[in-house]
N, C-alpha and C positions, 0 to 999 in steps of 0.2 A: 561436295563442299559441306553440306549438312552436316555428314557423319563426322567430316572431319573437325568442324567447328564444333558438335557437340561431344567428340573424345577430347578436345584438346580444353572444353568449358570448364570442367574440371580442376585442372594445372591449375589457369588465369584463376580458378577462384581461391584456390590454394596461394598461388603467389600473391593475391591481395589481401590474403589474411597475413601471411606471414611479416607483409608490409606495415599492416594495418597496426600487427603486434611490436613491428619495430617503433613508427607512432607513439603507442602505447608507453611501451620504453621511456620513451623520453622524456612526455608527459610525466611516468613515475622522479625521473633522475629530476626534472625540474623542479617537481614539490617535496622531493626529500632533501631539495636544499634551499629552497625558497621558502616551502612551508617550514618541512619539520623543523631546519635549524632555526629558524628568525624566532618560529612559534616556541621552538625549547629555552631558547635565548631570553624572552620576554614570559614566559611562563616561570623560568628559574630566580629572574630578577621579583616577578611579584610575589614568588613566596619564601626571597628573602626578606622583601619589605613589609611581609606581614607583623611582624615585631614589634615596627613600629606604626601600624595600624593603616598605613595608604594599600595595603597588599588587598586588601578586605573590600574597597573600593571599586579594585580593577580586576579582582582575580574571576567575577561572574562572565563578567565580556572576553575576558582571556580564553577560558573554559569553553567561551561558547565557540569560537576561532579554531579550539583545538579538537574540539568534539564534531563541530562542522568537516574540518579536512578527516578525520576518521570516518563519518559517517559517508563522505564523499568515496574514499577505498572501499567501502562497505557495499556502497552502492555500485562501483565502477566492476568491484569482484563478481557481483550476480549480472550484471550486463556482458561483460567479458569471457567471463567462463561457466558461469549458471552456477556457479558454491553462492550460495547466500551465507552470511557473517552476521551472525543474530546484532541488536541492539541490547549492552549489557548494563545501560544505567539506568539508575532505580531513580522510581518515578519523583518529580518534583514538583506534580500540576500545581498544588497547595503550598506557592512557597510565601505567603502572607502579604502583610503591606511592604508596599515599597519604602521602608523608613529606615532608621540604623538600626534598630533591631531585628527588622525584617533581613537586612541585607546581611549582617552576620550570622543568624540562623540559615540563611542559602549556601554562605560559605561552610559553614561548619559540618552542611550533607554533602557539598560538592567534596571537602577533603578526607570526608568521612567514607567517602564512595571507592569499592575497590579497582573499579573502570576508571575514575580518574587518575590513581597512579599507574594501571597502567598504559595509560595514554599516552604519559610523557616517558616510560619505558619504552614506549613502540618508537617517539619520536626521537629519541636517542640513538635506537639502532638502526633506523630506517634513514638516517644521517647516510652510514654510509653502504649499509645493505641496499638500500633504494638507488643510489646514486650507478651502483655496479650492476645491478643487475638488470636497471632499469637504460643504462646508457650503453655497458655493453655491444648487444646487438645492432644498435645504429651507430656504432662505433665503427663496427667493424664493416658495413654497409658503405658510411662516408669513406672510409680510412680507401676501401677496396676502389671505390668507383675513382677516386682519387688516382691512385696506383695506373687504372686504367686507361682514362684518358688527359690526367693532367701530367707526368711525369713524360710519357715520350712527349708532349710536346713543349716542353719545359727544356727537353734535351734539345732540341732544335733549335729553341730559341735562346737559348743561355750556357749550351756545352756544361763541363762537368760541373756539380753545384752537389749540395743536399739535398737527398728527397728521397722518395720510396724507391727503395729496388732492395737486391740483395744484402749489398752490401753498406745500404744508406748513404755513401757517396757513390754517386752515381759520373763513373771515369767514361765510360763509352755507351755507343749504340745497344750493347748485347747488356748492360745495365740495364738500359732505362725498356729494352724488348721485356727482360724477364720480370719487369713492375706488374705485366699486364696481366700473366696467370696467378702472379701472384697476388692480384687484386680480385681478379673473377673469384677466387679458393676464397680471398676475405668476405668477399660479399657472398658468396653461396652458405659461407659458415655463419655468416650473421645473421642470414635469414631461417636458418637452419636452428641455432639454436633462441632467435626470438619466445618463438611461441612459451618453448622451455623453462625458458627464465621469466616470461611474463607470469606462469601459474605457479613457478616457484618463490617469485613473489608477492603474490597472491595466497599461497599457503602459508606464508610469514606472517603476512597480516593477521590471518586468520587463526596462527598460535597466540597471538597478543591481541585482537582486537576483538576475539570472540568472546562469549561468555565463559566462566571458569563452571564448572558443577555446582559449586553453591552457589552462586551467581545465578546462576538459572532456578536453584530453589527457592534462591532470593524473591527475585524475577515472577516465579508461576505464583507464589504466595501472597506477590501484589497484586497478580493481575486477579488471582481468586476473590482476594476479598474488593478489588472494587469491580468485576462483574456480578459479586455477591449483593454488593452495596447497588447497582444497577438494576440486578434482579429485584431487590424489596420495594426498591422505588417505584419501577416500572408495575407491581405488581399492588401498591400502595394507590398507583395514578389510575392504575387498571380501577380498583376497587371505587373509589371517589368517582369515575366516569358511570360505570354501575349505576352506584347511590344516584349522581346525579339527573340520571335518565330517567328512573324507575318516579323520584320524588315530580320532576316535571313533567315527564309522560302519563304514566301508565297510573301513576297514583293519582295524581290530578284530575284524570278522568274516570276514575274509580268513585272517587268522592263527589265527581259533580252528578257520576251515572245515579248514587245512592242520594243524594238531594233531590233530584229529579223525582226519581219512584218513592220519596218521603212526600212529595207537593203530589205525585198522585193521586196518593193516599188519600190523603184531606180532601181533594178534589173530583174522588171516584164516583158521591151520589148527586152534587151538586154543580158540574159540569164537566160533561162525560166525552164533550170535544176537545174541551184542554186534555184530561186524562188520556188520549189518545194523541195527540200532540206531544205531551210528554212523557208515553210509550216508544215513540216511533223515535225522538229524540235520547233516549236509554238507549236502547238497540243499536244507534248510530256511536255514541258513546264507550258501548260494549264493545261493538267491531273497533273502532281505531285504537282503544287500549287493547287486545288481543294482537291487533297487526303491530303495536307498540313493540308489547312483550315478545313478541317473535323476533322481530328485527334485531332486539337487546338481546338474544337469545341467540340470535346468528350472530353478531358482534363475538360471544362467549365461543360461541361451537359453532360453526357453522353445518349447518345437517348437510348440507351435500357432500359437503367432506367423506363425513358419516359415511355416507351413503354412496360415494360413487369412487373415494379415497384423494390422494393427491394431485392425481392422472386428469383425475373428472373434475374436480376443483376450480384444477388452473384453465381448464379448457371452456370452463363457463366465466371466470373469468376474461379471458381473453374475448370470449364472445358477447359479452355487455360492453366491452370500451368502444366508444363512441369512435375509435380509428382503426384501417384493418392490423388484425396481429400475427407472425407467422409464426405457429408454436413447433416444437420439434421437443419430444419428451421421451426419455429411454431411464426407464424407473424398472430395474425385471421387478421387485417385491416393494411392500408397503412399507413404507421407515416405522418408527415406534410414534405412539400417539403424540406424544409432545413433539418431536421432532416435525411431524407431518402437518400439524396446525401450525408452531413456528415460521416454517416455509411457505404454508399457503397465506399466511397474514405479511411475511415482510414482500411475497410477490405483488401482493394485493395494494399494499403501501406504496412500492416501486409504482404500480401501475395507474396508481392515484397520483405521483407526481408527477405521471408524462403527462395526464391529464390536465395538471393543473399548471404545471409550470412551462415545459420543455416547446410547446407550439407546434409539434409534430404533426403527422399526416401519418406514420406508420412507426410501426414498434414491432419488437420479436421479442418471446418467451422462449429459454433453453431451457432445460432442466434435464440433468441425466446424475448418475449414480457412479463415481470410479473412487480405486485406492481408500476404500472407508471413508469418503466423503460426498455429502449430499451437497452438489452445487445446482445453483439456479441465476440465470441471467438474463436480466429484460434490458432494451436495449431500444434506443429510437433515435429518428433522424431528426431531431429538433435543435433549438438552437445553440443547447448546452450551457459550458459553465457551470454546471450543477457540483456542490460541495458540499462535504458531510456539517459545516459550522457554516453552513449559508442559511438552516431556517427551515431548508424546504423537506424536512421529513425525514431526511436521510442520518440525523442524530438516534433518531426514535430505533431508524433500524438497529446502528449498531451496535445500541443500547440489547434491542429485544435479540441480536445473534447472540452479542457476547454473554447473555446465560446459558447461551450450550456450549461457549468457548467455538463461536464458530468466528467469521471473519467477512470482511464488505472491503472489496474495492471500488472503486468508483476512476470510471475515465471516462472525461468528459472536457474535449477543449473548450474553448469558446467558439460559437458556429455548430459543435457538433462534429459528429454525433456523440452519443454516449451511451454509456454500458456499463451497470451497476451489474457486479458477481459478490453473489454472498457462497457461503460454506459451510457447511454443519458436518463437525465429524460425529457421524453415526451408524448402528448396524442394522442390516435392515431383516 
């Protein structure tokens, strides 16, 4: 019975995908006519009304309506078939105050944007491309199961009528018998060609909703200058944290070490107990500005790094966090210097925020090397909810990735667990 349940596991998985994609189908057919028309409908009306100025009012919320249902096929394409459908609008974090002049300056990039026309291109065709290709197959699913078992008993209970069979009036018994293969053939074809049409719909989209080639030059030449703009900041805040260590630390007790041995001075023939007092006092002065400068020193570079690489690093960290951690690290070669400090500081951050926020009891380090990219992932059983605009650190990181143009996901329900993946493409 095993063997036979796990050859036949298979099929069953097979037939609930092809189910799954008739589903899918229909979902598509119902937002190419719910969404795209109502949304084409109301999108077309507001930029006729922009002429006479109320279009400028409505057309941000319209946009965002339209941009939502694209971003939704966007996302539904890489859950359903794994193509991922880049995002092709140019950025609009900085769209001013909310005033009238603000609001026509947001209109002016939105129609200025080449993703918004074709958006309402895609909703246009996806009118009735969505509707066919996405209804199709549960078309022919209901149409067949129909055939199957409502029509012979439709003949029983009502003699000859309308309905499925060969000849659509359905005169006798050998009518309404020949509905029934003719409905298995329907329903086997619908499940047959589900999958088909769900990815050929799906590449539809993705001729209209992707990015165009200058769109992605577009695209890389914002994202350059503001992880450019990110890099001088961060490296601007780097410097200012510096300064400010060095002025309250290390200098501070610089200065009170060389007062100290100035009042020796004056005090070396005429009381030679204080002068020793404040000898012994210097010395303690000297040590804590030394352990200062080191600490600011490891901040900067951390010498283990140095000295034991990324491997040895992360594995001292993980062994000072106050909770146990299970590391698992498959690095064959050493990334490039910047690369290799980058990761050992956003792990180190990560591992500062299970500490400080997450209330865990345990955490894991991954870190391995594939396809040209350096990934690393700490992870803990804490309470979650953790968000990159929540405060808690996770800004800083994807500030300090995005100057290598690497990337930070973050999943983390509420309850937990959570699992921050960062990414560095790099050669090692």
């Amino acid at each position: 019975m095993d063997k036979v349940g796990a050859a036949r596991s298979p099929k069953r998985r097979g037939l609930a995908e092809r189910l799954r994609w008739c589903a899918r189908g229909l979902l598509v057919a119902v937002l190419s006519q719910a969404g795209s028309v109502v949304l084409l409908s109301v999108t077309v009306i507001t930029l006729a009304t922009l002429v006479v100025g109320i279009g400028f009012l409505i057309l941000p919320v319209v946009m965002i309506a339209v941009r939502g249902l694209a971003n939704f096929h966007r996302r539904t394409a890489r859950e359903w078939s794994g193509e991922a459908i880049d995002t092709p609008y140019r950025h609009t974090a900085a769209d001013g105050a909310h005033d009238t002049e603000g609001t026509f300056a947001h209109c002016r990039r939105l129609l200025s944007d080449p993703a918004t026309w074709r958006d309402i291109l895609w909703m246009l065709l996806d009118a009735p491309v969505g509707l066919v290709l996405g209804l199709l197959p549960a078309a022919c699913v209901a149409y067949g199961l129909n055939g199957m078992f409502v029509t012979p008993f439709l003949w029983e209970s009502m003699g000859p009528h309308w309905g499925f069979g060969a000849t659509w009036f359905i005169t006798d018994q050998g009518d309404a018998n020949l509905a029934i293969p003719q409905g298995l053939l329907l329903v086997a074809l619908g499940l047959l060609i589900a999958p088909t049409l769900g990815r050929l719909h799906i590449r539809f989209n993705r001729a209209l909703l992707a990015p165009t080639r200058n769109a992605r030059l577009t695209l890389r030449v914002e994202h350059l200058a503001e992880t450019r703009s990110d890099a001088v900041e961060a490296q601007a805040a780097e410097l200012r944290r510096i300064e400010r260590d060095l002025h309250d630390g290390a200098q501070a007790r610089l200065v009170s070490l060389g007062m100290k041995l100035g009042l020796a001075d004056t005090q070396l023939e005429t009381n030679p107990a204080l002068v020793r007092q404040l000898l012994a006092d210097a010395m303690e002065s000297s040590s804590q500005a030394l352990n200062e400068l080191r600490d600011l020193v490891r901040g900067i570079h951390p010498p283990v790094l140095a000295e034991r690489g990324l491997d040895g690093a992360v594995r001292a960290l993980a062994m000072a966090l106050a909770i146990p951690v299970e590391v698992y690290i498959d690095i064959p070669r050493r990334p490039q210097p910047p690369i290799e400090s980058a990761a050992y500081f956003v792990i180190a951050e990560a591992l500062a925020n299970v500490t400080k926020h997450s209330g865990a009891n345990r955490a894991s380090i991954r870190l391995w090397y594939a396809d040209g990219r350096l990934r690393a992932q700490v992870g803990d059983n804490g309470r979650g909810g953790a968000k990159a605009e929540g405060g808690s650190g996770l800004r800083g990181l994807q500030r300090r990735l995005a100057a290598f143009d690497g990337e930070l996901d973050i999943s983390s329900p509420v309850g937990g667990p959570t699992l921050v993946t960062m990414e560095f493409p790099c050669e090692l």
